[in-house]
Backbone bond lengths (Angstrom), bond angles and torsions (degrees), N, CA, C in turn:
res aa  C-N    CA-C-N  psi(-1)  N-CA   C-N-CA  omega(-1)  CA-C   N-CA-C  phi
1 X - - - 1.449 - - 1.536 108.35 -
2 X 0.923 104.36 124.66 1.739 121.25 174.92 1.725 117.24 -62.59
3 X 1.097 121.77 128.65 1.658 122.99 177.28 1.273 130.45 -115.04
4 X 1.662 112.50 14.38 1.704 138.92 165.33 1.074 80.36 -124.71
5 X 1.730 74.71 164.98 1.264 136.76 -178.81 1.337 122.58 -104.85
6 X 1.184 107.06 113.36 2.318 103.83 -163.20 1.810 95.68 -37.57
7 X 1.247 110.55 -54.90 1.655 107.33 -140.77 1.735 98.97 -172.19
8 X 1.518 105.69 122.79 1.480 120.77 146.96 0.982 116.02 -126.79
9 X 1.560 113.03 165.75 1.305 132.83 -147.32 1.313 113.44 -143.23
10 X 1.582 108.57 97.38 1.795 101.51 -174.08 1.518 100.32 -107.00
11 X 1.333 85.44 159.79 1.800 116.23 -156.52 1.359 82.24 -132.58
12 X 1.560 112.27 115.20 0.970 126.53 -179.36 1.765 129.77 -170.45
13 X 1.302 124.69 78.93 1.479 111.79 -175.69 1.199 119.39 -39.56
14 X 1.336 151.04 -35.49 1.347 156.99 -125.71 1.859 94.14 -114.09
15 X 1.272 106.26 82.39 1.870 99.39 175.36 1.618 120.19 -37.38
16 X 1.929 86.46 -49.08 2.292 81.49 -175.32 1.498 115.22 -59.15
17 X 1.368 119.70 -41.17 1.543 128.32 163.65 1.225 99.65 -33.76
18 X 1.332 135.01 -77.87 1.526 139.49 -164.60 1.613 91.15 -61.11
19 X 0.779 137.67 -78.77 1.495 120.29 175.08 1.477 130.80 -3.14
20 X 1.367 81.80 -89.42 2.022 92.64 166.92 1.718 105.94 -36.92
21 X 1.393 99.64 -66.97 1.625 102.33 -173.28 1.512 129.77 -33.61
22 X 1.036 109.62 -39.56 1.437 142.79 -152.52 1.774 81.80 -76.95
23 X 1.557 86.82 -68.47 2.215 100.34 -169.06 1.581 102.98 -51.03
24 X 1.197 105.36 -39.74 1.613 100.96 -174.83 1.660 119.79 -56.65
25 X 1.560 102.14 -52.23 1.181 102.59 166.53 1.567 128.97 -58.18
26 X 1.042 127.43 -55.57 1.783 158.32 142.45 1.296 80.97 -2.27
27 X 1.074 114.04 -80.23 1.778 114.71 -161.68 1.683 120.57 -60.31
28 X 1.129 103.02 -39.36 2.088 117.60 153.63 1.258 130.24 -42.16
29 X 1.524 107.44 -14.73 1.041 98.04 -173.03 1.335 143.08 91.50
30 X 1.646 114.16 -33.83 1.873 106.72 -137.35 1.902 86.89 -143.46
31 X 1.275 104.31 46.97 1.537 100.60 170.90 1.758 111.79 -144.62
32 X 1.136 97.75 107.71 2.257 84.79 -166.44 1.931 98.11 -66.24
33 X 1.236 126.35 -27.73 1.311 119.04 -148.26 1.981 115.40 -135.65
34 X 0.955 109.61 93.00 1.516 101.92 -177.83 1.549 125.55 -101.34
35 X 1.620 128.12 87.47 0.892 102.93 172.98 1.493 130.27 -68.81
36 X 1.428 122.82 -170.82 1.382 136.83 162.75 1.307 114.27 -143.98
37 X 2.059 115.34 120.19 1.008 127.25 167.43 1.901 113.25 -100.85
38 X 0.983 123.92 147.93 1.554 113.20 168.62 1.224 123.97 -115.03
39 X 1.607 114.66 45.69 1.538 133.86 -173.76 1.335 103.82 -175.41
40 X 1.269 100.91 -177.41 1.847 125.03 154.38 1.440 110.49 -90.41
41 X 1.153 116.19 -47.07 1.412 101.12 -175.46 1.438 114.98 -75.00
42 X 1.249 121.78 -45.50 1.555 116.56 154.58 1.235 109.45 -31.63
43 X 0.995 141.11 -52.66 1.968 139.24 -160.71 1.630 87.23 -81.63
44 X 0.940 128.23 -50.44 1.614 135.29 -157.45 1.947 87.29 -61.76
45 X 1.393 103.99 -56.36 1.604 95.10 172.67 1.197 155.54 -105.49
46 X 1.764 90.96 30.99 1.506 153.16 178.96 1.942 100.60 -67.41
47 X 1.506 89.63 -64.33 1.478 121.76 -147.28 1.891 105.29 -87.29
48 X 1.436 103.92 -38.52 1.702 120.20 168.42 1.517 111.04 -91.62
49 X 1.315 138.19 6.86 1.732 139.36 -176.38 1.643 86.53 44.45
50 X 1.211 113.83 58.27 1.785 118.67 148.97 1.190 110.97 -98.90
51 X 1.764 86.62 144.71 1.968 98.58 172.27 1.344 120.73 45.64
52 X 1.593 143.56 -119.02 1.013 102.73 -150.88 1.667 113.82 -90.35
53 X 1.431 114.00 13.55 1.383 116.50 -147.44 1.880 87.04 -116.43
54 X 1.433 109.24 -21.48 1.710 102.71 155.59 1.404 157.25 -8.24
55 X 1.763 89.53 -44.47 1.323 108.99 -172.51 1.351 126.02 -89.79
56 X 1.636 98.04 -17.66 1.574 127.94 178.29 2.173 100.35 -38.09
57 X 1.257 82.48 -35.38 1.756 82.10 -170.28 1.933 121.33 66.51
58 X 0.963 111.33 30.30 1.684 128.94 -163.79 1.381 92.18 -116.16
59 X 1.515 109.62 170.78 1.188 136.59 170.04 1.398 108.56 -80.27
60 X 1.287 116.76 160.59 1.698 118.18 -169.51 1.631 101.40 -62.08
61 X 1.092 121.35 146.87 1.870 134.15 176.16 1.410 97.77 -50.44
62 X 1.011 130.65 126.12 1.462 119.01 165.80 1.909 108.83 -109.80
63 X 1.195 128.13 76.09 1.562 133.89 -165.74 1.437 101.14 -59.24
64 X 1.618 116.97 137.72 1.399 107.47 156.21 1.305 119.86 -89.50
65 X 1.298 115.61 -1.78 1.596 132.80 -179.64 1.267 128.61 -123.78
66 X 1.208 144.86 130.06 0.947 131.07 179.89 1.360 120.62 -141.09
67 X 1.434 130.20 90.87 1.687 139.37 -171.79 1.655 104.59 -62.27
68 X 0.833 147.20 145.59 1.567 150.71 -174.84 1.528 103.87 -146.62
69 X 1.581 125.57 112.27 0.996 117.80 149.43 1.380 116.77 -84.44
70 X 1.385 126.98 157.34 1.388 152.94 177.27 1.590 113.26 -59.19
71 X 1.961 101.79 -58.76 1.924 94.86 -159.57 1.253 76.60 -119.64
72 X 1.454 120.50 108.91 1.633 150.55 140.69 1.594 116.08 -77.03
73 X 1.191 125.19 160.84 1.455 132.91 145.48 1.499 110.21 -66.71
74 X 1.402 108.83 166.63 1.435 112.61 -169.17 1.323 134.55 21.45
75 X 1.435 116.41 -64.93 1.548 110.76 161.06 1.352 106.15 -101.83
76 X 1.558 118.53 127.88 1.462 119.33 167.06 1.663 102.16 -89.80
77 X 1.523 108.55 -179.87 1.389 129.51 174.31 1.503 111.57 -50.88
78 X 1.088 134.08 -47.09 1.706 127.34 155.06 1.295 144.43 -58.00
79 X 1.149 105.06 -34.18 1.182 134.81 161.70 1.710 117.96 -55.52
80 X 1.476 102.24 -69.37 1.734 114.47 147.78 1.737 108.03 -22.88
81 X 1.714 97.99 -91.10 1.573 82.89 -167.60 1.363 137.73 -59.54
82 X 1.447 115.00 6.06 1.344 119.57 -179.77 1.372 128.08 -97.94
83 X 1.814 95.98 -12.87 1.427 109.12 164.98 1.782 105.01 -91.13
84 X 1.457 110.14 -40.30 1.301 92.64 -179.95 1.733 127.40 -77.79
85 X 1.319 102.21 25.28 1.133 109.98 176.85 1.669 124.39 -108.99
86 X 1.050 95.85 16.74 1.612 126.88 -163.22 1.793 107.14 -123.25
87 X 1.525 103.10 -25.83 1.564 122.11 -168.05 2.124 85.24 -56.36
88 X 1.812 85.49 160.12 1.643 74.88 -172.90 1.918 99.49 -101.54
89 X 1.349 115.74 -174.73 1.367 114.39 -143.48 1.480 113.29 -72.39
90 X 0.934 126.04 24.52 1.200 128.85 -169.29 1.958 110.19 -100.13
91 X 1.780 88.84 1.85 1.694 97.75 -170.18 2.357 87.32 -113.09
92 X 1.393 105.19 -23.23 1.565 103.92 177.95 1.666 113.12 -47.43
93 X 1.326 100.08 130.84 1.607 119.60 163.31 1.896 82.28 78.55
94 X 1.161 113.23 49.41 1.244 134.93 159.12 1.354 140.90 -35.71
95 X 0.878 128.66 -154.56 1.523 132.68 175.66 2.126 99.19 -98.40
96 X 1.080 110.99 158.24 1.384 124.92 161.42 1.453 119.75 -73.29
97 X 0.858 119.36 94.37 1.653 125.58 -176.20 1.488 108.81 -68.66
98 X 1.293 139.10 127.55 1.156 137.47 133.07 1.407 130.70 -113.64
99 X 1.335 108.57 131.18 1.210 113.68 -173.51 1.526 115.38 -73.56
100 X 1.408 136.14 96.11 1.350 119.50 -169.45 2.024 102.78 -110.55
101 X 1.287 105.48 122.91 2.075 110.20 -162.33 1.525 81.07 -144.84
102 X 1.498 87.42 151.88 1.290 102.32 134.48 1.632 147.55 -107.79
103 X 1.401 94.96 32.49 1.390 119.19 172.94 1.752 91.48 -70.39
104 X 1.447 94.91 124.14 1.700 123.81 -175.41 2.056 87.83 -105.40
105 X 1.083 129.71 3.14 1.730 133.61 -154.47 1.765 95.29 -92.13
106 X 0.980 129.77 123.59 1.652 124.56 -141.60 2.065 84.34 -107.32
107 X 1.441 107.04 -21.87 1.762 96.10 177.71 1.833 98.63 -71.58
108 X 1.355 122.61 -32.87 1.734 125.43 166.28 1.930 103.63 -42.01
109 X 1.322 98.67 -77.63 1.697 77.34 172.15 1.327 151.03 -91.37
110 X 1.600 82.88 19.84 2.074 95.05 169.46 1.993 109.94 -88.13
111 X 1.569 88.58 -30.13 1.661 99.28 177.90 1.488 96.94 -68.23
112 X 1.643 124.78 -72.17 1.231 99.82 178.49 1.609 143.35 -43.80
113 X 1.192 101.99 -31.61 1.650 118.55 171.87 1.208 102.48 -35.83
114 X 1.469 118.02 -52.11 1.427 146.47 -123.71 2.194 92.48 -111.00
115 X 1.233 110.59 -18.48 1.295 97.59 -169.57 1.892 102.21 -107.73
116 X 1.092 118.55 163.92 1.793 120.83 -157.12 1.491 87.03 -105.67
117 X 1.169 151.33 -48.49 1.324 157.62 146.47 1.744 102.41 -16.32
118 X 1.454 141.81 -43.92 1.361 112.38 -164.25 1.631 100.42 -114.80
119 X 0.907 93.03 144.52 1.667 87.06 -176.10 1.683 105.85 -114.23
120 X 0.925 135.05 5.46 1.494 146.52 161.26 1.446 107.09 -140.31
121 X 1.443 99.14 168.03 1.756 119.10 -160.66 1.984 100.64 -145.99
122 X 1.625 116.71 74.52 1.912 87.40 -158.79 1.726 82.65 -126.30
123 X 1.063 104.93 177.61 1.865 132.77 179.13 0.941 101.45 -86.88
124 X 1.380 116.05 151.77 1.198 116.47 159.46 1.747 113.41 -94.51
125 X 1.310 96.21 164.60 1.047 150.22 14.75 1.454 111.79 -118.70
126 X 1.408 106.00 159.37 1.647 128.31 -171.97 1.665 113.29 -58.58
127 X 1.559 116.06 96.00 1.524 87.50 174.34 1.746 109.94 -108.29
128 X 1.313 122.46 176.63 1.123 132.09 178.31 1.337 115.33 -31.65
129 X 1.657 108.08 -71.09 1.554 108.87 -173.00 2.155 110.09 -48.96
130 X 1.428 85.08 -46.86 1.604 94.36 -169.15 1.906 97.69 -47.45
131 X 1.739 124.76 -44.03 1.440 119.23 -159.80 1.446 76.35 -69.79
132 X 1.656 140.56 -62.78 1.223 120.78 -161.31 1.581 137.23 -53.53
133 X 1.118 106.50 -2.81 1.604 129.34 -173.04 1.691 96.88 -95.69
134 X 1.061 115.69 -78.26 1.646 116.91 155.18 1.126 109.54 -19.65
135 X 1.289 137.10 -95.58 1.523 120.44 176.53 1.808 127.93 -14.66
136 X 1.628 93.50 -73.23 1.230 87.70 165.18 1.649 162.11 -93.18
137 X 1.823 86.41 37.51 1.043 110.70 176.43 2.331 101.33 -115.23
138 X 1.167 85.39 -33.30 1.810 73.56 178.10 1.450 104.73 -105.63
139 X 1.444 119.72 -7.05 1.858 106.89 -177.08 1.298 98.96 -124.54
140 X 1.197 129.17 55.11 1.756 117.74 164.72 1.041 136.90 -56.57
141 X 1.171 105.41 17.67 1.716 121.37 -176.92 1.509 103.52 -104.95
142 X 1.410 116.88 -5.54 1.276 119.84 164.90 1.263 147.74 -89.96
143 X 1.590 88.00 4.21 1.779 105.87 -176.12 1.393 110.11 -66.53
């Protein structure tokens, strides 16, 4: 039985965030692959090998994770899931979305509550124990 996680994928403008994030996980142990997007539309052409991520010549990313911040440039965190919710089926029974912001704005986590795409709603910032709780709350097959 396996105890990583192929690959998550944080969506995140804020580099030091991705920083921390990155160490938190890193330090857990239980993730072989971390990308970093710094948008939605980056992730949007992250996830289809669009533009600049094309050339990779690979099969589409398939993330088991997916961190989402909220206030991005160009594409924010809503924006994201509403296009990737349109993606065609080859993205269904998906990755685990969590929304990780520091939007403190309580209609941010009633909408997420409210959307079938995120399956967590958390603050930042990401620490270790918190990614390990996540795990073993959406991958129990990893114990």
């Amino acid at each position: 039985m396996k105890n990583k996680i192929n690959l998550v994928l944080l969506i995140d403008d804020n580099e030091d965030d991705n920083f921390f994030h990155r160490r938190a996980m890193e330090k857990a142990g239980r993730v072989e692959m971390i990308d970093v997007c710094l948008d939605g539309s980056d992730a949007l052409d992250y996830l289809r090998n669009m533009g600049k991520y094309e050339i990779r010549g690979q099969d589409y990313p398939r993330p088991d994770l997916i961190f989402l911040d909220i206030n991005m440039p160009r594409t924010n965190g809503w924006e994201f899931l509403d296009k990737y919710a349109l993606l065609d089926a080859r993205f269904i029974g998906g990755p685990i979305i969590v929304m990780l912001t520091t939007s403190l704005n309580p209609d941010d986590r009633q909408r997420a509550e409210g959307c079938e795409l995120v399956s967590e709603f958390m603050t930042k910032p990401l620490k270790q124990q918190t990614f390990l709780e996540i795990l073993d709350k959406h991958f129990p097959d990893l114990r």
